[in-house]
N, C-alpha and C positions, 0 to 999 in steps of 0.2 A: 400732153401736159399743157397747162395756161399759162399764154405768156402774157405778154403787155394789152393793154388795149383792146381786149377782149377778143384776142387773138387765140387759139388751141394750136396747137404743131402736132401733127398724128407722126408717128413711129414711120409711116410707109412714105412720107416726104409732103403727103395733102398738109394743105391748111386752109383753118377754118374763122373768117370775121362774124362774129355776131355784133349785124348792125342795128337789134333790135329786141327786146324780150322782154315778153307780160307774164304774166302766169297760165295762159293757155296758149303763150304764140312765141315762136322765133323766127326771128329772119334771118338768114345765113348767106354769106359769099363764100361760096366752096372754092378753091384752084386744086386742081390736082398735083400730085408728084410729077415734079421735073424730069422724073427718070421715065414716067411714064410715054409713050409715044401721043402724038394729039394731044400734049397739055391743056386742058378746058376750066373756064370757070365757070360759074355757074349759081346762080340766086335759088336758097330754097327758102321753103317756107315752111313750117312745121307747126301742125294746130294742132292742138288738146281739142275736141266736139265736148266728151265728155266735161272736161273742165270747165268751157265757157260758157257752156249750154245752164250749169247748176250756179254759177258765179261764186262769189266769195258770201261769206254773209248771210244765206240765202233759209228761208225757212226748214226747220226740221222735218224729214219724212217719218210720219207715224205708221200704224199698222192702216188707218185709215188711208194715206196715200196725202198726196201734196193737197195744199190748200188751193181753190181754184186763182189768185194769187201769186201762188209759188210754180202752179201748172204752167200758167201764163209767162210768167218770165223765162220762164224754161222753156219753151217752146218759142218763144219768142227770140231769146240768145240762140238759138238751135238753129231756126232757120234764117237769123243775122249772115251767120256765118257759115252756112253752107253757101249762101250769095256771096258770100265772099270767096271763096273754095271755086262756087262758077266763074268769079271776075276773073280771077286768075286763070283759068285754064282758057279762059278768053281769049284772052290776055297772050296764049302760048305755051303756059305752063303745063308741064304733064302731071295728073296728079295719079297717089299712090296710098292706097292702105298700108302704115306702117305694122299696126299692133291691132288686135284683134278691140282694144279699148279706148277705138274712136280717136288716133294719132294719126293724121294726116300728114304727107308732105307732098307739095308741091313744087318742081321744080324745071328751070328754066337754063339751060346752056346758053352764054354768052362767050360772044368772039367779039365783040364788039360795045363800046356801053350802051345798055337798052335807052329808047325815048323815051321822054316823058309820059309817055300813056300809061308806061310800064311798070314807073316809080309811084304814078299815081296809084294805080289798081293795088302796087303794095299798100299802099295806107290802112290799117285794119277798121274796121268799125268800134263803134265808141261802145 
């Protein structure tokens, strides 16, 4: 259920802050249930490829295929952010195919607050 401040409460005692969210991206701080033994938090990251790769707005595909234009920005969003997908695992993150339709997550166990390197690398690209 959603609580305050873009907080989620899952049934099994996790909760979830969403400290961040576009239309192809979320940033998550997971802590797990209390009852659980090794309570851990943990920063993910969850990208739409598909989503950002096509943008909002973006020209119609015909039977002819993209305009060299609409190729280009799409290819271009595409490999934005897969460099962004490598910062992160750089970075420490394990990354994971979610869905068979280019959902990404990336994520990170913390016991401690990460440095600064680590808050940067989250920054998403423009």
């Amino acid at each position: 259920m959603a609580g305050l401040d873009g907080l989620l409460s899952m049934s099994d005692g996790e909760v979830i802050g969403v400290l961040y969210q576009s239309e192809w991206l979320r940033i998550l701080l997971v802590r797990g249930s209390e009852e659980e033994a090794g309570v851990g938090t943990s920063i993910t990251v969850e990208l739409s490829l598909s989503r950002c790769a096509c943008g909002s707005g973006g020209g119609s595909t015909s039977p002819d295929g993209l305009s060299y234009h609409d190729a280009d920005r799409f290819l271009t969003g595409m490999v934005r952010h897969l460099e962004y997908l490598r910062s992160l695992a750089q970075h420490g993150f394990s990354l994971n195919v979610i869905r068979e339709d280019c959902l990404w997550a990336a994520t990170l166990p913390t016991s401690e607050p990460p440095d600064k390197a680590v808050f940067q690398a989250l920054v998403p690209p423009a």
